[in-house]
Steps between C-alpha positions, in 0.01 A plus 500: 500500500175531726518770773563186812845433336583866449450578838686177643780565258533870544553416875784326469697875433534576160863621615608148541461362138768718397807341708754259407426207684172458494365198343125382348317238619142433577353514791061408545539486108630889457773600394745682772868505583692404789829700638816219559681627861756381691552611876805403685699567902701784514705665294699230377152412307568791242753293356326148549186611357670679183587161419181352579325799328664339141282196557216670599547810213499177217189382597642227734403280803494660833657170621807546267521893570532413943767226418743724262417789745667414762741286355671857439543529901628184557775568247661834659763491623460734802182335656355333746291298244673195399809374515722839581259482808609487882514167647359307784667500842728195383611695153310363237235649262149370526217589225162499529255570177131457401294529200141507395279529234087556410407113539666458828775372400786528723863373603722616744858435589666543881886444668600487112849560467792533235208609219491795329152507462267362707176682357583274213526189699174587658324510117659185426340391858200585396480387171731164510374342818179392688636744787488860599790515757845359489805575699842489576673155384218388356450873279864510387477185390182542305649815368801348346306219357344803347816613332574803719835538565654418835701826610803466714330621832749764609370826690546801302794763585240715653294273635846320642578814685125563648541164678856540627362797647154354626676249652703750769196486660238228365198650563200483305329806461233594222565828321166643447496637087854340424329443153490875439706765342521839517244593236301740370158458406577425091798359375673377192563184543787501272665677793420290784810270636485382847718616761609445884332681718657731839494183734650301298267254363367482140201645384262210343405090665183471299305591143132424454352569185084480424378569129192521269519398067316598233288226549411638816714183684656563846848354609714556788819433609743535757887400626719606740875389699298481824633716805829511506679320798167330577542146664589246260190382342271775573217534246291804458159611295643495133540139456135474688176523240236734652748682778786633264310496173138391401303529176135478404382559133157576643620780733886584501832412606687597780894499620646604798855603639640574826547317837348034355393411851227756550411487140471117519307595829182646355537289125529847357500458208187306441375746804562784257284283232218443736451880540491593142219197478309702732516817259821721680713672256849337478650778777199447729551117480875565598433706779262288703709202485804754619264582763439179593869416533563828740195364726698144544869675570409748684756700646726306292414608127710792573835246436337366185396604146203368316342578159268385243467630132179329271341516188117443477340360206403918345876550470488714822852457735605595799729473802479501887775461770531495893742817531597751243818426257327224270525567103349329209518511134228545254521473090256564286458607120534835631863408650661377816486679849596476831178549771595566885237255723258607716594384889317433809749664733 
């Protein structure tokens, strides 16, 4: 070996060639490696992205690793992902999902209802049709032509009782970090259940999930019950492809949780992209697009949480929200984490 590819190699770390995880491939015809991760929301992502983290571990597609992800969220029980979720304002469950992989390929499903899993459906959008989007009817249909399973519809005991007591009142109001537990900064995700929080209201509406192969492929993903009590038909960023979730191969991928309008607002997602184009790190990208949001609502962002979390094409993550109380889940060969975001205010 000539002293060029000694010094290009050696500066790679010599630290990281002795992990589990790490894969060879070539890169400008030398021979390197490139570290799998999986970053994912809050804290329910220790779970989701232990199960996306046996994809990824095997040498798998990032594509495959977001879709089993966060399948495991929209199977609890307890959660506001899926079909245990809280309903509209007229008592019915609504899902929302999107998915997308390193060629731009994406599908997305909205107002989906009586399916278990919609991130599926979206795949199957995205690979079975001409189409990116499809919704309500017109999705469950599609879905069942599919072979998913039409489930019988009814609201779960818990989230039966959360609407007899929303509607005393019937008033739509936001809970700024609903999604989050009480957590401490790493946690076995073997112990994480989800749980009803003080008010009253359970703990989790959406999962987004971004993630880098072996190959060096990114993938995202993202799905969510919507807000509950929302007005019937109400669609927010996750179904939407650069606002809730947006990837680029060349640069990184980016997902987003919190309050769909104001995320839809700016096209974060793709807004997140942009800035990681134009060389920002993944947190710095998040932040001025969370800036950018708190210039347009003013003295409103106070009533409304926003955040960000991206991979760039190094491997490097990160996370950003509006106030402080955001989460997000990182695993790597060297294990998986919990990181508390950085906030504007």
């Amino acid at each position: 070996m000539d002293r060029r590819k000694f010094i290009n190699l050696s500066s790679l770390g010599a630290a990281g060639f002795t992990l589990q995880g790490f894969i060879p491939t070539s890169l400008n015809g030398l021979s390197t490696t490139i570290t799998p991760i999986v970053v994912a929301t809050w804290d329910a992502g220790l779970a989701a992205n232990k199960a996306a983290w046996e994809v990824l571990g095997s040498g798998g597609k990032a594509l495959d690793a977001v879709e089993k992800g966060v399948m495991v969220t929209e199977d609890e029980m307890n959660c506001c992902v899926g079909l245990n979720g809280n309903p509209d304002r007229d008592g019915f469950v609504t899902l929302d999902a999107s998915i997308m992989d390193h060629e731009f390929n994406c599908g997305s499903v909205a107002f989906l209802e009586r399916i278990k899993h919609p991130i599926s459906v979206a795949r199957k959008v995205m690979e079975k049709t001409p189409h990116v989007m499809l919704v309500g009817q017109g999705a469950q249909q599609f879905a069942i032509e599919q072979g998913f399973k039409l489930e019988n519809g009814e609201l779960s005991k818990d989230a039966k009782n959360s609407y007899q007591n929303w509607l005393k009142n019937s008033e739509y109001k936001p809970v700024i970090n609903i999604e989050r537990k009480n957590a401490t900064t790493q946690l076995d995700a073997s112990k994480m259940a989800p749980h009803r929080l003080s008010n009253g209201e359970w703990n989790h509406d959406t999962i987004g999930m971004i993630a880098m192969d072996s190959m060096g492929n990114l993938s995202g993903s993202c799905t969510t019950s919507g807000a509950g009590f929302k007005m019937r038909g109400r669609v927010g960023d996750s179904p939407v492809i650069g606002a809730g979730l947006y990837v680029d191969n060349e640069v990184g991928a980016v997902v987003a949780t919190g309050q769909g309008e104001d995320v839809i607002r700016v096209a974060g997602s793709s807004a997140v992209v942009e800035q990681m184009r134009q060389g920002k790190t993944p947190t710095e990208a998040c932040k001025i697009v969370i800036e950018r949001i708190r210039r347009i609502k003013k003295e409103k962002a106070k009533d409304i949480q926003v955040c960000f979390i991206a991979i760039n094409k190094k491997g490097e993550y990160g996370g950003y929200s509006l106030h402080k109380g955001f989460n997000y889940a990182v695993h790597t060969p060297q294990g998986n984490t919990l990181h508390e975001a950085t906030f504007l205010d």
